[in-house]
N, C-alpha and C positions, 0 to 999 in steps of 0.2 A: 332399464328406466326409459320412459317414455319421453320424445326428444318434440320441442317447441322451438319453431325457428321465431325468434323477434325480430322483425327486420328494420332494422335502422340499425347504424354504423355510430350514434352519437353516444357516448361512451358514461355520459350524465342519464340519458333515457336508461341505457344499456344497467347499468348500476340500481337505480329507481326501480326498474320490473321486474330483476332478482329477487329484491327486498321482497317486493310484493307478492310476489308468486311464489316463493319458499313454500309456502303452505301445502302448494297443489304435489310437491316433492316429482319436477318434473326436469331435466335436463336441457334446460334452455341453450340455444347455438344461435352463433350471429353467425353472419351471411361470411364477415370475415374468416371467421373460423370451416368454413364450407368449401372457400376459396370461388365463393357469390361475388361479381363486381357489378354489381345490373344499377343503370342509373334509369329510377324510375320517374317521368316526366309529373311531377304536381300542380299539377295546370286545371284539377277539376274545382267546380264552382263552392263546394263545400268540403268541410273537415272530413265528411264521411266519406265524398269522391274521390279526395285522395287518400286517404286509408285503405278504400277497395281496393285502387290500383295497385297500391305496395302487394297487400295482401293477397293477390291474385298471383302476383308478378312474381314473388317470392315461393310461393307456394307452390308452381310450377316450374319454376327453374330447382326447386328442391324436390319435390315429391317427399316433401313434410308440412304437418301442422302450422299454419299460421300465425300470429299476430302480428298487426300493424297498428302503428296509432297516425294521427296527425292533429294537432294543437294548436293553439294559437293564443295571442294576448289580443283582447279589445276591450278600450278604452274610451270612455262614453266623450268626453271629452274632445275625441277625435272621431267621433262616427262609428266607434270601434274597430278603427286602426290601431296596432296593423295586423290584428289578425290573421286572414290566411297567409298573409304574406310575412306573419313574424319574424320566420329565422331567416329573410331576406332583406327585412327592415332596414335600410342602412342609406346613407347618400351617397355610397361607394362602393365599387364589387371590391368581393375576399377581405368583406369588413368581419370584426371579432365583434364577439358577442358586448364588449364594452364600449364597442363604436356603436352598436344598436343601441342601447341604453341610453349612450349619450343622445343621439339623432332624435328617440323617441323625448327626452327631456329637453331638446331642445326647441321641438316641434307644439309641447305643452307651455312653454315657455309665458307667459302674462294671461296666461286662462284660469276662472277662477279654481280654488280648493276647494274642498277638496274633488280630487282627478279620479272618481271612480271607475273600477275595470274589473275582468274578472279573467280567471287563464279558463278554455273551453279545450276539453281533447274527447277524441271519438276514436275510439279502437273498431278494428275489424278483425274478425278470425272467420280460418278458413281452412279446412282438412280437403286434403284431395279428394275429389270428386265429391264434396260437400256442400253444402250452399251457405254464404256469406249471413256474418252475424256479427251485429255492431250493438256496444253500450257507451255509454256519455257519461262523461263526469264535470264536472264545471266546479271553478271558489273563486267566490266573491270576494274583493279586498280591493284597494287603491293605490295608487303608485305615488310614490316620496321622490322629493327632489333629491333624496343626498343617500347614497349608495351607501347598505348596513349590511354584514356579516358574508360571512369567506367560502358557506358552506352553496350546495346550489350550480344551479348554471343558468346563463340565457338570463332573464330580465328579475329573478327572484332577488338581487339584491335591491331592486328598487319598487316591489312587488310586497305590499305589508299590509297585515292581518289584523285587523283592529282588533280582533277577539283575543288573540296571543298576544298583541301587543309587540309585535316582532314579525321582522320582513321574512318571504320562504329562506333567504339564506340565512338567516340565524336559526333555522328552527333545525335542531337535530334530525337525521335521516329516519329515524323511526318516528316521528310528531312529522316532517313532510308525508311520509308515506300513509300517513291515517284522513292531511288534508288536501292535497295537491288534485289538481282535476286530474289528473293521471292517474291517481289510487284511485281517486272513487272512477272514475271509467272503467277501471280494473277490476275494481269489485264488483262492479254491474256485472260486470261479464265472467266475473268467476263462476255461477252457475253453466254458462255454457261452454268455458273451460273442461268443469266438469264431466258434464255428459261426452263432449269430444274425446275425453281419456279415460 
């Protein structure tokens, strides 16, 4: 079986692109499982500068099949903050993902309703001695003041989907995976999934 390094260590993403990529019947490996510790600096100007990087960085330190993603939440209400800087978001280092949520509701705080935003991720794949190849996925919705459902990581329990009527963390893992900008990024890119394998 054909093996795809994911690179990222986050074990919510990690979970998410299994779902996803069953289809392709390809043997996905994280960097942990490689006994990969590379800490790759996300300093570039856009979602897709750091995704190159990962996927460069990974791809040579394995001599395997790439993907990388990098993501973000932006929030019209704040400029669309904090975007590149999501999983950073916080007024404090070695903050949890529920100290960001708080920060980000705190910072919305007396701005009017509704707070529209949308979650943006941009994957990169990349085969040795290949040349790099990015698709986008984006979902539209708004952020709620009061934190709903258990399932999820990172900002989805405050993250809700007017059309479902229910935040990404109430949405069961198979309805996240058809809507999340990570599926549809994913699905962009499964055609060149394909070809690579």
């Amino acid at each position: 079986m054909k093996k795809l390094l994911i690179a990222t260590e986050n074990p919510g993403k990690i979970r998410e692109l299994q779902e996803i990529l069953a289809p392709l019947n390809l043997k996905l490996v994280t960097p942990r499982e490689l006994g990969l510790m590379l800490k790759v600096e996300e300093d570039g100007q856009t979602y897709a500068e750091n995704a190159a990087k990962k996927a460069r960085a990974y791809c040579a330190a394995s001599g395997l099949p790439c993907l990388a993603d990098d993501s973000g939440l932006e929030v019209d209400a704040l400029n669309g903050a904090p975007g590149l800087y999501s999983a950073r978001y916080a007024a404090k280092p070695g903050a949890s993902d529920a100290d960001r949520r708080a920060f980000l509701l705190e910072n919305l705080r007396g701005k009017p309703r509704p707070w529209l935003a949308r979650f943006r991720a941009t994957v990169a794949m990349l085969a040795p001695g290949g040349e790099l190849a990015f698709a986008e996925g984006r979902c539209e919705g708004e952020i709620i003041p009061t934190e709903r459902g258990q399932g999820g990581f990172g900002y989805d329990p405050i993250f809700f989907l007017p059309e479902l009527d229910k935040t990404m963390a109430e949405l069961p893992a198979e309805t996240k995976n058809r809507f999340s900008h990570r599926a549809r990024a994913v699905e962009a890119a499964l055609p060149v999934l394909q070809k690579l394998f």
